[in-house]
C-alpha positions as CSV (number, residue, x, y, z in Angstrom):
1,X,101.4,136.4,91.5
2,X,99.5,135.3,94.4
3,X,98.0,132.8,92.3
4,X,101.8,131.1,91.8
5,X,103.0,131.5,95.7
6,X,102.2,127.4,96.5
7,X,103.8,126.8,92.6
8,X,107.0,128.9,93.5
9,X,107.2,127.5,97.0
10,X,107.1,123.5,95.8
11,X,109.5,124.7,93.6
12,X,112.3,125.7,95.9
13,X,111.7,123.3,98.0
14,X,112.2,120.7,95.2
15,X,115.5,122.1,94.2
16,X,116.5,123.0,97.8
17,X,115.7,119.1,98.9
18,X,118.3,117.3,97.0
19,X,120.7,119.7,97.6
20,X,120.1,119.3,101.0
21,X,120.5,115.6,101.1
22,X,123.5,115.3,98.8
23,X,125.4,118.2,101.1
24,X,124.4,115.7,104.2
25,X,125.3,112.7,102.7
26,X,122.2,111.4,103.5
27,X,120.6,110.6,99.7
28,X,118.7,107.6,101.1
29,X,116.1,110.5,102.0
30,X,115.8,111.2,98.7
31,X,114.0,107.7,97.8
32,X,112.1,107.9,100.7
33,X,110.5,111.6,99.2
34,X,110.0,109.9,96.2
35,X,108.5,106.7,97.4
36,X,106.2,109.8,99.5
37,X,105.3,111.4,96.3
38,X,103.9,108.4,94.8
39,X,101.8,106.7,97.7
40,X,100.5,110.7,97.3
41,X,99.4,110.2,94.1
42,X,97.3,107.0,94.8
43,X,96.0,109.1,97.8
44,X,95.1,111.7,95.7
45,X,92.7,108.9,93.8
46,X,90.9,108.2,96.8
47,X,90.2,111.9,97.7
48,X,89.1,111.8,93.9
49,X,86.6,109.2,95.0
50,X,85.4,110.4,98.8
51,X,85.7,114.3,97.6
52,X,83.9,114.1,93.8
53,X,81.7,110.3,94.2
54,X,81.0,110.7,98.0
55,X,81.8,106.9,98.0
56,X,84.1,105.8,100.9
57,X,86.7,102.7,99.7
58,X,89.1,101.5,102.4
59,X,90.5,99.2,100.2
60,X,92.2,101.5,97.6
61,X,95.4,100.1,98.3
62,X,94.3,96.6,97.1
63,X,94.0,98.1,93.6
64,X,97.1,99.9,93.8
65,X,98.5,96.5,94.8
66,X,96.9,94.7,92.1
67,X,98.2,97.5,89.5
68,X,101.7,97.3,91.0
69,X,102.0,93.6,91.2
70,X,100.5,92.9,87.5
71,X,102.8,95.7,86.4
72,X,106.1,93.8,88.0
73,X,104.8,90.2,87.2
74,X,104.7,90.7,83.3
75,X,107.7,93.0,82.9
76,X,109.5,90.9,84.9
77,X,108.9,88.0,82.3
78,X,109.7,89.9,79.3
79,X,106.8,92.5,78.4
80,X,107.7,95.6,77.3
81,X,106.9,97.6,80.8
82,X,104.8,100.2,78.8
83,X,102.4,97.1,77.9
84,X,102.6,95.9,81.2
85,X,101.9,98.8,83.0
86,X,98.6,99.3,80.7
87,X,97.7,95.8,81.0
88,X,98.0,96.6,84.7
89,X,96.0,99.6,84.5
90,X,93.1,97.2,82.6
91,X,93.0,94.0,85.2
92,X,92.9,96.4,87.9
93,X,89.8,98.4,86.5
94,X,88.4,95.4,85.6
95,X,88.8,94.2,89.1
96,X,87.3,97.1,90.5
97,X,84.1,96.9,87.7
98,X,83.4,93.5,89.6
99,X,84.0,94.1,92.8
100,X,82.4,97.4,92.6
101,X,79.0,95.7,91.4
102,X,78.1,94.0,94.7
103,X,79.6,96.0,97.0
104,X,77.9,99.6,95.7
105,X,74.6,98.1,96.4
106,X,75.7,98.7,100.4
107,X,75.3,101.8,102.4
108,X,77.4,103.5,105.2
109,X,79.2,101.0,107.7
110,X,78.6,98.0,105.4
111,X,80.1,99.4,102.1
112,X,83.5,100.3,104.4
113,X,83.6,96.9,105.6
114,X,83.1,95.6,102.6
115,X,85.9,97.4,101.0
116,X,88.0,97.3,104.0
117,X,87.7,93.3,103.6
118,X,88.7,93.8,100.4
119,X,92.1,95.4,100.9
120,X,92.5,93.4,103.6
121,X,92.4,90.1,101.4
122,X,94.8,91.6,99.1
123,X,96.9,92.6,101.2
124,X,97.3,88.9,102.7
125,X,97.3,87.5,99.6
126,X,100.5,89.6,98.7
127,X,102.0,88.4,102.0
128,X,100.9,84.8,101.6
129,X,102.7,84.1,98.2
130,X,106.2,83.6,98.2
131,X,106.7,84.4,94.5
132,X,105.4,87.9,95.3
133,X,108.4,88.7,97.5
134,X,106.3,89.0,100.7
135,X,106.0,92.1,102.8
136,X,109.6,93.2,100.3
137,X,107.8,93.1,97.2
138,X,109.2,92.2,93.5
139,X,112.4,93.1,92.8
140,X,114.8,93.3,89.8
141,X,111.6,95.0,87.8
142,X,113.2,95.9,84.7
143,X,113.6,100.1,84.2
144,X,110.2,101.9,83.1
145,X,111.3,104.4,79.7
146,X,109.3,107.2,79.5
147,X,111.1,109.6,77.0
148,X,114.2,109.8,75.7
149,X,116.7,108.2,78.0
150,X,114.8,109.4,81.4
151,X,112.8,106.4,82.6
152,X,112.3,105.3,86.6
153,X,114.0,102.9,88.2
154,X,115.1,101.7,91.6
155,X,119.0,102.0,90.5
156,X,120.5,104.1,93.2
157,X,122.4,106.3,90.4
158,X,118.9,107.4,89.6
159,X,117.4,109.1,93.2
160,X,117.5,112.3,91.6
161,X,115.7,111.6,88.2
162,X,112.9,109.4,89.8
163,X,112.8,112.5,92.6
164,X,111.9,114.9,90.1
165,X,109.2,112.8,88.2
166,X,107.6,111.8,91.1
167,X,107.2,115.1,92.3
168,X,106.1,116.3,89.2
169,X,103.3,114.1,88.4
170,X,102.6,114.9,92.2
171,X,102.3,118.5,91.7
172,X,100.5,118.4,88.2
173,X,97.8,116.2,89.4
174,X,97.4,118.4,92.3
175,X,97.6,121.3,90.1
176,X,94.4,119.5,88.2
177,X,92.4,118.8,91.4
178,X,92.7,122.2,93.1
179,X,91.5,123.8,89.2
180,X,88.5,120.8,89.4
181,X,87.8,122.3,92.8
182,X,87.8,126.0,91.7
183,X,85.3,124.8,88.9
184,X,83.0,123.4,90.9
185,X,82.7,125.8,93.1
């Protein structure tokens, strides 16, 4: 039982949380939990990388960038988002396999500043570009089906579905790491 304590406890609080915010009025919370849930999961990626590779990459936001933007771009022009989003996945590994070949080669300080640059040049990049929405983003990304007739989207009428898969794939890739870490050790 002791082994399901954390389990039962993100639990309630999942189901206490929107309860919570639909009894305030106050369901703009919700998104921003959500929006919390999946900046957690990219985090969780670069504890993957410090924690497992030893490797320190301050610029793990560019490629969550470049995976979000490619994603948006080519649904937004008519690719079926499932396509999109593993064409996204693809040009951002492949990104990374290039990048990564140069900048491995450095050490301590130097490999951070190279991948800090990095971020850093995506980042103003995104900014720059006026048909990448600037510091707002892409909008009007078409919905993203994943079964059946759930799929995520930014529609308000849909807070409390994209709430629940969020913090879903949150807790199941956690639920992976922690059993990772028991295995190692």
């Amino acid at each position: 039982m002791k082994k399901y304590t954390s389990l039962i406890i993100f639990l309630g609080l999942a189901v206490l949380i929107p309860l919570i915010t639909s009894l305030s009025g106050k369901n703009f919370y919700l998104t921003q939990l959500t929006m919390s849930a999946y900046y957690a999961l990219a985090a969780l990626g670069l504890c993957l990388l410090l924690g497992y590779a030893g490797q320190i990459s301050l610029g793990q936001a560019g490629f969550f960038a470049i995976g979000g933007y490619t994603s948006a771009i080519l649904s937004n022009t008519g690719l079926d988002p499932r396509l999109a989003f593993i064409v996204a996945i693809i040009s951002a590994a492949l990104i990374a396999f290039v990048i990564g070949i140069p900048v491995l080669k450095l050490k301590g300080h130097y490999l951070a500043m190279a991948t800090l640059g990095f971020g850093v040049i995506i980042e103003k990049l995104v900014r720059g570009i006026p048909s990448l929405g600037g510091a707002d983003g892409i909008s009007n990304v078409p919905d993203f089906p994943l079964f059946a007739s759930i799929c995520i989207t930014g529609g308000r009428a849909a807070r409390l579905s994209n709430y629940i898969i969020s913090f879903s794939a949150y807790k199941s890739s956690f639920i992976q790491k922690r059993k990772g870490a028991e295995s190692h050790s």
